[in-house]
BAFI-3210 file (N, C-alpha, C; in Angstrom, 3 decimals, decimal comma, padded with zeros to 6 digits):
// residues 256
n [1|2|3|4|5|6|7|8|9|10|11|12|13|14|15|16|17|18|19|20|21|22|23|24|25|26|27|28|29|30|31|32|33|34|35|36|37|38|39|40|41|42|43|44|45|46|47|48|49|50|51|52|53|54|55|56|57|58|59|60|61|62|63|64|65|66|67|68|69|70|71|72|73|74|75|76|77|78|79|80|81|82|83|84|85|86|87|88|89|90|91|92|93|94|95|96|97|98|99|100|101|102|103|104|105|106|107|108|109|110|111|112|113|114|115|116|117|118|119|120|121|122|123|124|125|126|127|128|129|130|131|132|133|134|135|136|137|138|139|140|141|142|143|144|145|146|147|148|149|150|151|152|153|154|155|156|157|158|159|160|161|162|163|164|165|166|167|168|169|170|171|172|173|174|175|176|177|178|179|180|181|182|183|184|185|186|187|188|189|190|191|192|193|194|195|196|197|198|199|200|201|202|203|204|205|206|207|208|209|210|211|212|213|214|215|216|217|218|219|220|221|222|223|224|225|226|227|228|229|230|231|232|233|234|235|236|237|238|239|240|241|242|243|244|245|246|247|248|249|250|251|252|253|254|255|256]
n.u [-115,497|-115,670|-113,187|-111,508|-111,797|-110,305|-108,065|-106,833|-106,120|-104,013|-102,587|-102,374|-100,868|-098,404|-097,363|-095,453|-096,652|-098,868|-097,834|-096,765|-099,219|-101,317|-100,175|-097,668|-100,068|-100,822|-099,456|-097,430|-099,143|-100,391|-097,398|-097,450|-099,514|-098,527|-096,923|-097,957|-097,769|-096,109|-094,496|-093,898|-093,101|-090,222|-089,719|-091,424|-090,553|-087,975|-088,464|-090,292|-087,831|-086,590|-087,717|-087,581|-088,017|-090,277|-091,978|-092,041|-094,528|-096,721|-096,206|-096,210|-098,833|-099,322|-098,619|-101,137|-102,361|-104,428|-102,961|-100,723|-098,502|-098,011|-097,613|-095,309|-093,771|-093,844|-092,480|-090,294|-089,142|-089,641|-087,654|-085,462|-085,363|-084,918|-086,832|-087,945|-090,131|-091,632|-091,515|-093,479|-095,463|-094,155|-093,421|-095,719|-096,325|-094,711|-096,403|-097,380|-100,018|-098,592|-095,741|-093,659|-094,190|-093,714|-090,957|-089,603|-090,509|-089,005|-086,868|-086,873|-087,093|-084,398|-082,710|-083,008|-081,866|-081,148|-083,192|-085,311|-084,831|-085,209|-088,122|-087,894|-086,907|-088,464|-090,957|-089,628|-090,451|-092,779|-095,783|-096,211|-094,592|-093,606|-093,088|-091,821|-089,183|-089,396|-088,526|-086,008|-084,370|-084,582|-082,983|-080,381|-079,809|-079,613|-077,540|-077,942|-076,489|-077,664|-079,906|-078,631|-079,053|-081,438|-081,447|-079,510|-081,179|-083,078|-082,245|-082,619|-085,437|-088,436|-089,427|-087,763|-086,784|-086,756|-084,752|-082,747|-082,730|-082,083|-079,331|-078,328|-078,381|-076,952|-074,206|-074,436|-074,174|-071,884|-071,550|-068,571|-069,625|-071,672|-070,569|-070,391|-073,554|-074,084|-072,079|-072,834|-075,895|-075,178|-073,830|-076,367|-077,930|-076,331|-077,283|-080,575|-082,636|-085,892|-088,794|-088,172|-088,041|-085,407|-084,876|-084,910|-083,253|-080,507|-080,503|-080,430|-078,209|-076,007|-076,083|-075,682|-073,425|-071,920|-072,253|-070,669|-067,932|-067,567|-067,460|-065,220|-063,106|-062,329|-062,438|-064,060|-064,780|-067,120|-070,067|-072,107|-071,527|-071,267|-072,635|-073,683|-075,460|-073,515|-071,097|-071,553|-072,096|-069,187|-067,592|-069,458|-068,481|-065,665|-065,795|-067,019|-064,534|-062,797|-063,985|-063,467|-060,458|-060,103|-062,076|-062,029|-061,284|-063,300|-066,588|-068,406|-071,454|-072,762|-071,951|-070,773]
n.v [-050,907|-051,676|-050,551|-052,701|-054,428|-054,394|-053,966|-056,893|-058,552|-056,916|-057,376|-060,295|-060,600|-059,654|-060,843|-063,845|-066,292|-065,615|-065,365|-068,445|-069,725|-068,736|-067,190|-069,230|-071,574|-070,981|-069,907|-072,227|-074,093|-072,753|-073,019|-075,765|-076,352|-075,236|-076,675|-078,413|-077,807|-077,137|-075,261|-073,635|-075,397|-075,794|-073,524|-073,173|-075,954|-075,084|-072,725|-074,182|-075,767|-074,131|-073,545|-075,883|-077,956|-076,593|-077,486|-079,893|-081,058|-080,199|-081,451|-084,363|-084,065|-083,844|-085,598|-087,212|-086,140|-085,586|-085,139|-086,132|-084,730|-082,878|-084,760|-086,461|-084,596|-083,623|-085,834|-086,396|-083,853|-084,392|-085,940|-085,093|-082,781|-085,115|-085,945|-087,963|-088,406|-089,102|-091,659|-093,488|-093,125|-092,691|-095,195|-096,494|-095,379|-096,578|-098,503|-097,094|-095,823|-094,430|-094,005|-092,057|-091,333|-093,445|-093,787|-091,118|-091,394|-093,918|-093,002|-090,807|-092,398|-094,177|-091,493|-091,367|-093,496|-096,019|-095,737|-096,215|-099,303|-101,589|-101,787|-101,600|-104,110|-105,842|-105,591|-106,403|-109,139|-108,562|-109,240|-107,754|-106,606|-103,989|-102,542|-104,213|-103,864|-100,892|-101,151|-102,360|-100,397|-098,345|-099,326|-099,867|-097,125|-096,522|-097,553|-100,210|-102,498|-104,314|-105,636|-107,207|-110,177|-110,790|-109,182|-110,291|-112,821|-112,043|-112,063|-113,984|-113,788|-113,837|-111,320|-110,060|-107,008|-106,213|-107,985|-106,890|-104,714|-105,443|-106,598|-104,141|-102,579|-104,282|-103,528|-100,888|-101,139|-102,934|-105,494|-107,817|-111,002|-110,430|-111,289|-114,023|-114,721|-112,915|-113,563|-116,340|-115,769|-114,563|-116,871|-118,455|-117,524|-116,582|-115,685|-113,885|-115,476|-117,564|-116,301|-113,934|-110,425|-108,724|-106,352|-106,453|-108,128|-107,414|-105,133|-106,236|-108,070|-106,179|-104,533|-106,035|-106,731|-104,415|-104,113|-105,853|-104,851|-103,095|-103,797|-105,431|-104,268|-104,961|-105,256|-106,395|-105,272|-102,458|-103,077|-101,751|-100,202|-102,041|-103,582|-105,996|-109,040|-111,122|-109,972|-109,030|-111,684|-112,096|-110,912|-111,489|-113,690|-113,837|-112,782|-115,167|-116,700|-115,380|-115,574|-118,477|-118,506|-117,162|-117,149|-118,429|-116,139|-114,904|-114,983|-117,101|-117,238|-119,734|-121,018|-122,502]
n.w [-029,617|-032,282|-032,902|-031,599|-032,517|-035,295|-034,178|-033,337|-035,544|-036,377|-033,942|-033,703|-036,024|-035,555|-033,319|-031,873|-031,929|-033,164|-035,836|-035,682|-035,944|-037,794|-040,391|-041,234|-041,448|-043,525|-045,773|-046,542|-046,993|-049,645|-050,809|-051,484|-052,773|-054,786|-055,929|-057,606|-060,076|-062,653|-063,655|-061,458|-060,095|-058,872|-057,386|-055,443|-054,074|-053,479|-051,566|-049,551|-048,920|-047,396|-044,942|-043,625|-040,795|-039,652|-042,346|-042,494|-040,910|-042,569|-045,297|-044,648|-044,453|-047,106|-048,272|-049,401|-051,262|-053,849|-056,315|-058,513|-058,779|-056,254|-054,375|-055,291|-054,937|-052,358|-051,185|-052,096|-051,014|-048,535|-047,885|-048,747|-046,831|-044,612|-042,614|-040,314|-039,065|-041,292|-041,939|-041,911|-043,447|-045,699|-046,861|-047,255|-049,591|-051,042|-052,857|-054,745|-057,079|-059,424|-060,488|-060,513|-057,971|-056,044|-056,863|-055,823|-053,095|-052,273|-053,288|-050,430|-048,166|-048,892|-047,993|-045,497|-043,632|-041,141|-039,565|-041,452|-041,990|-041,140|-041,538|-045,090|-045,643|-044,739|-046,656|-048,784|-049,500|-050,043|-051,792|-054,184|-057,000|-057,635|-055,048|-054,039|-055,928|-055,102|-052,894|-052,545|-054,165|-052,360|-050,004|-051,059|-051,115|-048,826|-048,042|-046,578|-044,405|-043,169|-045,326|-046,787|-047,146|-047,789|-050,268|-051,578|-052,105|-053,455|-056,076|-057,513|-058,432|-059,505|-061,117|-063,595|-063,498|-060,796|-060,086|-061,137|-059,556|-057,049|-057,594|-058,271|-055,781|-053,956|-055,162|-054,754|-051,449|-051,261|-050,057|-049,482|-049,554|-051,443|-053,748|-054,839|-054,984|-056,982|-059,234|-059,479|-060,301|-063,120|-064,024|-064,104|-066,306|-068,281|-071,031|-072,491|-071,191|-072,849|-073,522|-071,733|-071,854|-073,665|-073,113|-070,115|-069,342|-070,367|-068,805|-066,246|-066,370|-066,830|-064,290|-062,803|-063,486|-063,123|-060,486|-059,446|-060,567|-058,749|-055,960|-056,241|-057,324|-060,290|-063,485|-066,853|-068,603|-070,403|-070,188|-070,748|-072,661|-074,974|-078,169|-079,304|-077,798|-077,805|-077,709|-074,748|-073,687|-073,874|-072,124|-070,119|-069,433|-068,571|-066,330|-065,124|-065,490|-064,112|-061,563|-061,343|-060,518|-058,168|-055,901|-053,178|-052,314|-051,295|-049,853|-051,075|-050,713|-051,516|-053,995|-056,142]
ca.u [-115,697|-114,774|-111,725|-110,850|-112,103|-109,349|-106,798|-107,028|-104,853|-102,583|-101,868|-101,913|-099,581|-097,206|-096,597|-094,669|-097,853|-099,909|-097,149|-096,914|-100,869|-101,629|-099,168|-097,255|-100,296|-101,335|-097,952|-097,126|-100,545|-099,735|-096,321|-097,802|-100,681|-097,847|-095,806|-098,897|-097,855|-094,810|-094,207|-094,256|-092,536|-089,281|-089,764|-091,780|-089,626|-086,918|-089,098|-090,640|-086,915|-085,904|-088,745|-087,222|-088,322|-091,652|-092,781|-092,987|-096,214|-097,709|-095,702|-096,165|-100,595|-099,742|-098,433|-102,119|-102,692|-104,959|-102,158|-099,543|-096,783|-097,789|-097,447|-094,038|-092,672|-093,621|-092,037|-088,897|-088,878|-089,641|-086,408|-084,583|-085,108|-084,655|-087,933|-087,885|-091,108|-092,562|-091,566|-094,418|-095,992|-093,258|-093,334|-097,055|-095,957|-093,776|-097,071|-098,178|-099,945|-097,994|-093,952|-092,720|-094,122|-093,076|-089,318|-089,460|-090,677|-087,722|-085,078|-086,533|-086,699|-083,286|-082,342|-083,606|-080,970|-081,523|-084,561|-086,466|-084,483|-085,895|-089,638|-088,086|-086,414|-090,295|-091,506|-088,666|-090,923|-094,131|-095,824|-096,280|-093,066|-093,499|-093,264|-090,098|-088,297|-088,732|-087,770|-084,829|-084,126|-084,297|-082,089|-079,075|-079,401|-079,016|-076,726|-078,169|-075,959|-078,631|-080,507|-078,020|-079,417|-082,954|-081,016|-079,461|-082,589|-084,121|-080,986|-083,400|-086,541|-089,297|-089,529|-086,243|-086,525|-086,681|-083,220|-081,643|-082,858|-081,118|-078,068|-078,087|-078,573|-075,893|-073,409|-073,845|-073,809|-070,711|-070,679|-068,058|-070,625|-072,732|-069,907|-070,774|-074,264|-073,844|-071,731|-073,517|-076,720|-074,835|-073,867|-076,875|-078,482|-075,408|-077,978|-081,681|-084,183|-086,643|-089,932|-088,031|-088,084|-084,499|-083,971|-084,821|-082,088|-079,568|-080,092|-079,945|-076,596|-075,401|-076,263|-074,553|-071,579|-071,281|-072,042|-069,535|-066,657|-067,431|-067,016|-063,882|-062,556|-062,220|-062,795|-063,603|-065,065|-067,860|-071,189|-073,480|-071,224|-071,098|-073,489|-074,321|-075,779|-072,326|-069,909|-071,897|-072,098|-067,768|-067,904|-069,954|-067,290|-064,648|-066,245|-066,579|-063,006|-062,340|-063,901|-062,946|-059,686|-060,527|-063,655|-061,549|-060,873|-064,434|-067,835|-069,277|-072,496|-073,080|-071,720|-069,374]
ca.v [-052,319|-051,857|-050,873|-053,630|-055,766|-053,680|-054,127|-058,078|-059,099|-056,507|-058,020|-061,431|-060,726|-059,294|-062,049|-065,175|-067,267|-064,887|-065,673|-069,896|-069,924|-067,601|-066,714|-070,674|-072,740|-070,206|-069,968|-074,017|-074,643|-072,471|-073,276|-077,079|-076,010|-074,499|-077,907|-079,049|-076,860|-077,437|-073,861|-073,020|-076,574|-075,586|-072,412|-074,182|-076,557|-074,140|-072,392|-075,208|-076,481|-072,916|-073,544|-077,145|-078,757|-076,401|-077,862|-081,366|-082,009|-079,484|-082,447|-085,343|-084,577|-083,184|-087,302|-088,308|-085,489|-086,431|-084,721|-087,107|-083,976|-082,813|-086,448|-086,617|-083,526|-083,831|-087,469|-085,795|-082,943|-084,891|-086,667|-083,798|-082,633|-086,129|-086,131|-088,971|-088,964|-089,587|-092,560|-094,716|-092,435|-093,024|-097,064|-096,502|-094,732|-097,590|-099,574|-095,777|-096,337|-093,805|-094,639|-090,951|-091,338|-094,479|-093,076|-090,306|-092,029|-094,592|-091,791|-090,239|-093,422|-093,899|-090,529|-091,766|-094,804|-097,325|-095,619|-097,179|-100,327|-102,216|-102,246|-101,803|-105,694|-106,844|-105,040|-107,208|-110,330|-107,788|-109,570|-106,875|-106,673|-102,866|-102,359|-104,942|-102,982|-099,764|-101,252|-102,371|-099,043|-097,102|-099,836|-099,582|-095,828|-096,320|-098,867|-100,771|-103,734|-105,617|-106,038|-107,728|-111,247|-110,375|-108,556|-111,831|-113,792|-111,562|-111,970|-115,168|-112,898|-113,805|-109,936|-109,556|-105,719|-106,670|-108,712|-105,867|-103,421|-105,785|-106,384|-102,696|-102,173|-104,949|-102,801|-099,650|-101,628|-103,241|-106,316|-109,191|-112,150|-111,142|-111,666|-114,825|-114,841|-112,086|-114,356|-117,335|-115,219|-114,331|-118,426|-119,108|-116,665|-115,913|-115,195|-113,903|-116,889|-117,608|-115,793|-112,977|-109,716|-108,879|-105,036|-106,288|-109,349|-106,651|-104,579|-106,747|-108,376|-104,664|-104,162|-107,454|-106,520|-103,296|-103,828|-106,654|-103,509|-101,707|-104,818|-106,036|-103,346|-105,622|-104,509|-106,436|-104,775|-101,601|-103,787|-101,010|-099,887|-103,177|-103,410|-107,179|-109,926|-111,796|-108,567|-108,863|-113,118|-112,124|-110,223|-112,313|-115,219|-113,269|-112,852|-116,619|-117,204|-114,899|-116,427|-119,409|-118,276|-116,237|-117,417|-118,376|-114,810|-114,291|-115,472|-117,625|-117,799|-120,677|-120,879|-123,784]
ca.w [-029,978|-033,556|-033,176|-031,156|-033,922|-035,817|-033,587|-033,171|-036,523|-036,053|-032,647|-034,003|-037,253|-034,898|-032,455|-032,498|-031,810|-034,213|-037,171|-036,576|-035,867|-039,053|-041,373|-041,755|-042,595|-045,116|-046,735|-046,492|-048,203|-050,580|-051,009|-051,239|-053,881|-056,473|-056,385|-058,408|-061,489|-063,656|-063,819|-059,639|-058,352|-058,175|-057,111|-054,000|-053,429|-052,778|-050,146|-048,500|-047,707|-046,196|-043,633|-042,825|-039,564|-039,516|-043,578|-042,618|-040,754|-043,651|-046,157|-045,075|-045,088|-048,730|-049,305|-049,265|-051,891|-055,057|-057,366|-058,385|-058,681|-055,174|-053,411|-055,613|-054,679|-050,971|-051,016|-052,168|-049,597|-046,950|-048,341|-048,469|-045,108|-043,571|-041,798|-039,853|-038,597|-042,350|-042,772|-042,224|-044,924|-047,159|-046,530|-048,017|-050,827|-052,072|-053,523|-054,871|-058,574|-060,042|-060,582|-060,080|-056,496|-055,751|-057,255|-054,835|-051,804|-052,495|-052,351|-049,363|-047,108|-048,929|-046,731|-043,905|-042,757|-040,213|-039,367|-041,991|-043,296|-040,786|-042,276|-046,090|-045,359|-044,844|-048,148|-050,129|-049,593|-050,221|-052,913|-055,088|-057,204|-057,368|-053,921|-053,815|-056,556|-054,790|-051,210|-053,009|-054,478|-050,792|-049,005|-051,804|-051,182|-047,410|-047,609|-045,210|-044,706|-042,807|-045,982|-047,965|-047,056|-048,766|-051,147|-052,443|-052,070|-055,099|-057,438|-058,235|-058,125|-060,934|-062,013|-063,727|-063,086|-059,027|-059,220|-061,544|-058,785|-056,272|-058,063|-057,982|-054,220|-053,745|-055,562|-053,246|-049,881|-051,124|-049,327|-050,580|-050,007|-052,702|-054,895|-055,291|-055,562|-058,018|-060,609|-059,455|-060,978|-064,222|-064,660|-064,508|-067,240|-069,315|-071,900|-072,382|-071,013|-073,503|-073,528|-070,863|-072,306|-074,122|-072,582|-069,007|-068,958|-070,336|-067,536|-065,219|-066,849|-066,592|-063,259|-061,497|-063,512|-062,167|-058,771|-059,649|-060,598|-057,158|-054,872|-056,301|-058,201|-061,122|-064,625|-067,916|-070,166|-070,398|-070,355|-070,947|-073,967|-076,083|-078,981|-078,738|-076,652|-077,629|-076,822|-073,373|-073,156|-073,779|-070,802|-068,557|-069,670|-068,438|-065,162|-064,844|-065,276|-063,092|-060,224|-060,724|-059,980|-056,808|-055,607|-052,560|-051,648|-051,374|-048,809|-051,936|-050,991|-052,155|-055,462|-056,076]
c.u [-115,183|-113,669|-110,947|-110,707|-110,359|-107,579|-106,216|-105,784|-104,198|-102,069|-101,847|-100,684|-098,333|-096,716|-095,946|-095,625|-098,666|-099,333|-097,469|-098,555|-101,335|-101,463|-098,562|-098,475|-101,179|-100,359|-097,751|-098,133|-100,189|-098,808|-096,933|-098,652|-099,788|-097,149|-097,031|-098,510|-096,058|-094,041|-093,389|-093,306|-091,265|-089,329|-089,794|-090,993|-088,852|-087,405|-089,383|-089,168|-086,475|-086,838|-088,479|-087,956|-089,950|-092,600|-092,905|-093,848|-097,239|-097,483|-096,670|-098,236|-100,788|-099,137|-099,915|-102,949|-103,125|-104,190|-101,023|-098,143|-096,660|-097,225|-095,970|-093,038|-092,745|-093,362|-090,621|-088,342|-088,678|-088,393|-085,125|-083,875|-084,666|-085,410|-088,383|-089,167|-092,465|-092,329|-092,425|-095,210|-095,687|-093,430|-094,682|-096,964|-095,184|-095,083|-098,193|-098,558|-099,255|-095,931|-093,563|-093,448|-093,496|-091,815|-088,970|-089,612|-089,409|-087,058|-085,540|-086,351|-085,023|-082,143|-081,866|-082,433|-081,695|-082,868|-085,885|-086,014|-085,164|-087,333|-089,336|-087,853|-087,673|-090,755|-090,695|-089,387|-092,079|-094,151|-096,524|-095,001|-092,548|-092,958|-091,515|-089,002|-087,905|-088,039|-086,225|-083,731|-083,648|-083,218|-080,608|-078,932|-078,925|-077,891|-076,596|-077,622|-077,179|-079,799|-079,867|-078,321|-080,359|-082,208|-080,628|-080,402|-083,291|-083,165|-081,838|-085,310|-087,381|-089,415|-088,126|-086,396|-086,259|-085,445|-082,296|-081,633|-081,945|-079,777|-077,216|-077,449|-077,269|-074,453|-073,104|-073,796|-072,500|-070,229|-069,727|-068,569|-071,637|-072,193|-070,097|-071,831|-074,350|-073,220|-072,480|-075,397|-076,629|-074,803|-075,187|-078,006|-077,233|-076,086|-079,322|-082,026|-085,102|-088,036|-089,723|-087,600|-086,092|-083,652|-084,080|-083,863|-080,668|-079,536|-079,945|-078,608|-075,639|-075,696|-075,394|-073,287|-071,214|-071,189|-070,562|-067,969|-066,706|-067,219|-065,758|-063,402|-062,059|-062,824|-062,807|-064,287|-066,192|-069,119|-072,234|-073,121|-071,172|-072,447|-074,422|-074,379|-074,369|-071,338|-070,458|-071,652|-070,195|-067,452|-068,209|-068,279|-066,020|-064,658|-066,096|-064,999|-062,812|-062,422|-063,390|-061,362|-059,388|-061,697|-063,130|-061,150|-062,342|-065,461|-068,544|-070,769|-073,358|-073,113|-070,572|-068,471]
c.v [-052,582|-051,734|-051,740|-055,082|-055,818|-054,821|-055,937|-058,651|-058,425|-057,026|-059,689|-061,761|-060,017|-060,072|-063,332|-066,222|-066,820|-065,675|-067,891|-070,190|-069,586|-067,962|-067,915|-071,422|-072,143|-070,023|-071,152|-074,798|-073,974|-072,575|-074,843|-077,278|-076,243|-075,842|-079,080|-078,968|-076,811|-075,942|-073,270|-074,223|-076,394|-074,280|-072,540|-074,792|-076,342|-073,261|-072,909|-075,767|-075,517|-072,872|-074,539|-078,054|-077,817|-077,148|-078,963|-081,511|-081,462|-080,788|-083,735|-085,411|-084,509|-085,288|-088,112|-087,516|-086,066|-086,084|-085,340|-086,191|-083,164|-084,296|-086,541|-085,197|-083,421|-084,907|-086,572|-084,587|-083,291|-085,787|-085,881|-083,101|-083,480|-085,676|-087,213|-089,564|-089,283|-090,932|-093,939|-094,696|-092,880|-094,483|-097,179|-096,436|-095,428|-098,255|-097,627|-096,420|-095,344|-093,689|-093,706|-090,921|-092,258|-094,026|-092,275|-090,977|-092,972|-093,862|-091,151|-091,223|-093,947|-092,872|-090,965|-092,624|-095,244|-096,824|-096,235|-098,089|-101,441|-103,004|-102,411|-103,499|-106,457|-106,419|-106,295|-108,743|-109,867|-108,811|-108,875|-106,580|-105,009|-102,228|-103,225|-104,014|-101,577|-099,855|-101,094|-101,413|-098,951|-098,202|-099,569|-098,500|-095,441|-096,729|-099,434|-102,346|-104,885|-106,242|-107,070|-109,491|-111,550|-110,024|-109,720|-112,614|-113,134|-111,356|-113,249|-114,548|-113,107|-113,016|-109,898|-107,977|-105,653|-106,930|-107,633|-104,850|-103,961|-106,425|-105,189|-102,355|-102,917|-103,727|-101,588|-100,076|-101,817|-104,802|-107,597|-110,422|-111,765|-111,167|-113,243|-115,413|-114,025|-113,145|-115,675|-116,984|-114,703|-115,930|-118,885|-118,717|-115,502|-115,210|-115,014|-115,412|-116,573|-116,963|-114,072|-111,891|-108,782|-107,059|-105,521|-107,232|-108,346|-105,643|-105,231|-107,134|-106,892|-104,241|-105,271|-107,102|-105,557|-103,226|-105,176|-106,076|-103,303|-102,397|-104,716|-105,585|-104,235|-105,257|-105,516|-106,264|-103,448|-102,721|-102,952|-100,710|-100,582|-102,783|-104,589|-108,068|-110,581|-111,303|-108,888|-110,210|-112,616|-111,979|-110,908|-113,473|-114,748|-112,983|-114,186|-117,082|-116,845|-115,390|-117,601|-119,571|-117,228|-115,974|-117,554|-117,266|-114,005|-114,968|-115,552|-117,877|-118,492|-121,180|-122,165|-123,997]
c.w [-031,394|-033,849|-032,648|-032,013|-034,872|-035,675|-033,428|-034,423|-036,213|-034,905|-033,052|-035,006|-036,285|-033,728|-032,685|-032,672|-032,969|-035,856|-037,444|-036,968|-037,258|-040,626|-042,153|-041,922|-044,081|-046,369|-047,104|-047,213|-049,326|-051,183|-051,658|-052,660|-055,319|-056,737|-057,162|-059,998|-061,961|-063,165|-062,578|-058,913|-058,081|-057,381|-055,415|-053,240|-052,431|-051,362|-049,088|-047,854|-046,873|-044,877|-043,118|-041,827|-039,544|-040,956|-042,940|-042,314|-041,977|-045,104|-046,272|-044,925|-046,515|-049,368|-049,613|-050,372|-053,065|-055,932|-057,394|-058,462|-057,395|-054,012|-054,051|-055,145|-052,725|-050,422|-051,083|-051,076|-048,207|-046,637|-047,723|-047,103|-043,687|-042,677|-041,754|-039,731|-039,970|-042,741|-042,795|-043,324|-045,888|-047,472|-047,341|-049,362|-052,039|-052,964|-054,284|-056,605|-059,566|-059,717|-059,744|-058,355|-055,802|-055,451|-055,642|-053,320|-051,612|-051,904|-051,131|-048,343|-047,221|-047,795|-045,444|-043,430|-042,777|-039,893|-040,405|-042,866|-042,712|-041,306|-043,973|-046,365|-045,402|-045,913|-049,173|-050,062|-049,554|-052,128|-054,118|-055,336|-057,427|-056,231|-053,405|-054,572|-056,013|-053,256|-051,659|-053,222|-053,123|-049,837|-049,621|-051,637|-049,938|-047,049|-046,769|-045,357|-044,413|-043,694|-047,054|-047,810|-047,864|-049,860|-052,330|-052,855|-053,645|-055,901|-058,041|-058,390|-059,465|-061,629|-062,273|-063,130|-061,376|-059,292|-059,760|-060,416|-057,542|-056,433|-057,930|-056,887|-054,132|-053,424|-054,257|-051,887|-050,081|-050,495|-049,905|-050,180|-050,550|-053,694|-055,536|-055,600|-056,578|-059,665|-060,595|-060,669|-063,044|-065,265|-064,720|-065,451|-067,858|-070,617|-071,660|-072,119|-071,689|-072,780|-071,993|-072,015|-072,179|-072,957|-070,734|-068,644|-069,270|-068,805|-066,531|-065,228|-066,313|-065,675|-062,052|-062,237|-063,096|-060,905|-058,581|-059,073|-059,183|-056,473|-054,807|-057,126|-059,281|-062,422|-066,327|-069,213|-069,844|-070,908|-070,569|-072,713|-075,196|-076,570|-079,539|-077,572|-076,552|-077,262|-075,165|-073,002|-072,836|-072,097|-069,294|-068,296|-068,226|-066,652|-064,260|-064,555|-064,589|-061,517|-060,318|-060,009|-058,219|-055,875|-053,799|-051,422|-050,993|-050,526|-050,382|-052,137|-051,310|-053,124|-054,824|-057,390]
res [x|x|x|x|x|x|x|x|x|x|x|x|x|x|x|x|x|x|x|x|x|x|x|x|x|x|x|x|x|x|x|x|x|x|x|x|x|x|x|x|x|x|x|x|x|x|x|x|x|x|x|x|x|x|x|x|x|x|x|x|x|x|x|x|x|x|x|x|x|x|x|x|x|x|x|x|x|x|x|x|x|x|x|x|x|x|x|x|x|x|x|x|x|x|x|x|x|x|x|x|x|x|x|x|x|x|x|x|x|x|x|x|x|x|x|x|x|x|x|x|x|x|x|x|x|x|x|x|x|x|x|x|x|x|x|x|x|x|x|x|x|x|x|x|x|x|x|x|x|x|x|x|x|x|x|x|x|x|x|x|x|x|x|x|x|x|x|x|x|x|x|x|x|x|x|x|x|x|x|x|x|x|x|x|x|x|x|x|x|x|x|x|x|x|x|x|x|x|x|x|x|x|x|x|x|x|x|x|x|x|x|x|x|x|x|x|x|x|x|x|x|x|x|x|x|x|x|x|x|x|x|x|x|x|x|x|x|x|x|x|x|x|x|x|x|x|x|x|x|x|x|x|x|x|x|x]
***
């Protein structure tokens, strides 16, 4: 009888059932634990993705984890791996109170495609502007064209940081009708608006002009590199003219 006691793990650590039953959620927790600790998370990381398709269901319970560098690092894995079936998780994760989760959850639904642009398109009229900024984020990373309707819609977005994030997104979809809400957005805040905070109107400025560049391969000037608001108003100018000469070539959006 005792030695059958004995014998029992060794016959479990040596089977294929013995090892997933066993062996993986003792490792995967552990693996899961160390991505708590500065020291241990890459290390983890790197393990948890060599296990692939068996880490996620161990992942996506570690997204509900009270440690904000486990929930960020198993946002990003689950990224990584393009594990599909997290992404209602991840969709949660956008209104997370800590950024670097948010961030992460972003880029992994980013991953994802069409599989989750669908529900990020309903987030972009989520009235939490957190939650809009990071939809934003994960659709420009998919480049999900079918968002570029919404996408426009928040180039007028009360949070400047929201319309810079969809100025952004714009940019990597690419499409040429938001060329004209794009400069239409510049004309009509060529300069800071009073009582709006001076670094978030630059980035945004510097974000419609670049996604500007990548549309219509058009170039006039380095808008991140200038050193004033008036080097940058130059800039916008220059933009203006431009359409008005080629606005024609372009799905205006409603710009006139």
């Amino acid at each position: 009888m005792i030695a059958s006691l004995f014998l029992i793990p060794l016959v479990l650590f040596g089977t294929t059932l013995g090892y997933y039953y066993f062996y993986t959620p003792i490792k995967m927790h552990t693996l899961i634990y160390l991505l708590g600790y500065d020291k241990t998370r890459d290390w983890a990381e790197k393990r948890i993705w060599s296990e692939r398709e068996k880490a996620a269901p161990y992942l996506i319970r570690a997204l509900s984890d009270p440690d904000v560098n486990v929930r960020a690092s198993a946002a990003w894995a689950l990224g990584y791996l393009e594990a599909k079936e997290a992404v209602p998780q991840l969709l949660k994760l956008l209104s997370d109170p800590d950024w670097q989760v948010r961030f992460s959850a972003a880029w992994a639904l980013g991953k994802m495609g069409s599989e989750a642009a669908g529900e990020l398109v309903k987030l972009l009229s989520n009235p939490d502007g957190r939650v809009r900024y990071h939809a934003a984020e994960a659709l420009g990373l998919s480049k999900a064209k079918e968002a570029v309707p919404n996408l426009i819609r928040l180039l007028s977005d009360p949070a400047w940081n929201v319309r810079s994030q969809a100025a952004w997104a714009l940019g990597e979809i690419g499409p040429d009708e938001a060329v004209g809400p794009l400069i239409a957005s510049l004309k009509e805040t060529p300069t800071p608006p009073a009582g709006t905070h001076i670094g978030t109107w630059r980035r945004f400025a510097g974000d419609a002009v670049r996604s500007l560049e990548k549309i219509t391969g058009q170039n006039f000037g380095d808008i991140h590199a200038v050193g004033t608001d008036a080097q940058r108003q130059e800039i916008i100018q220059k933009w203006l003219y431009w359409w008005q000469e080629n606005k024609d070539k372009y799905d205006a959006g409603g710009e006139s």
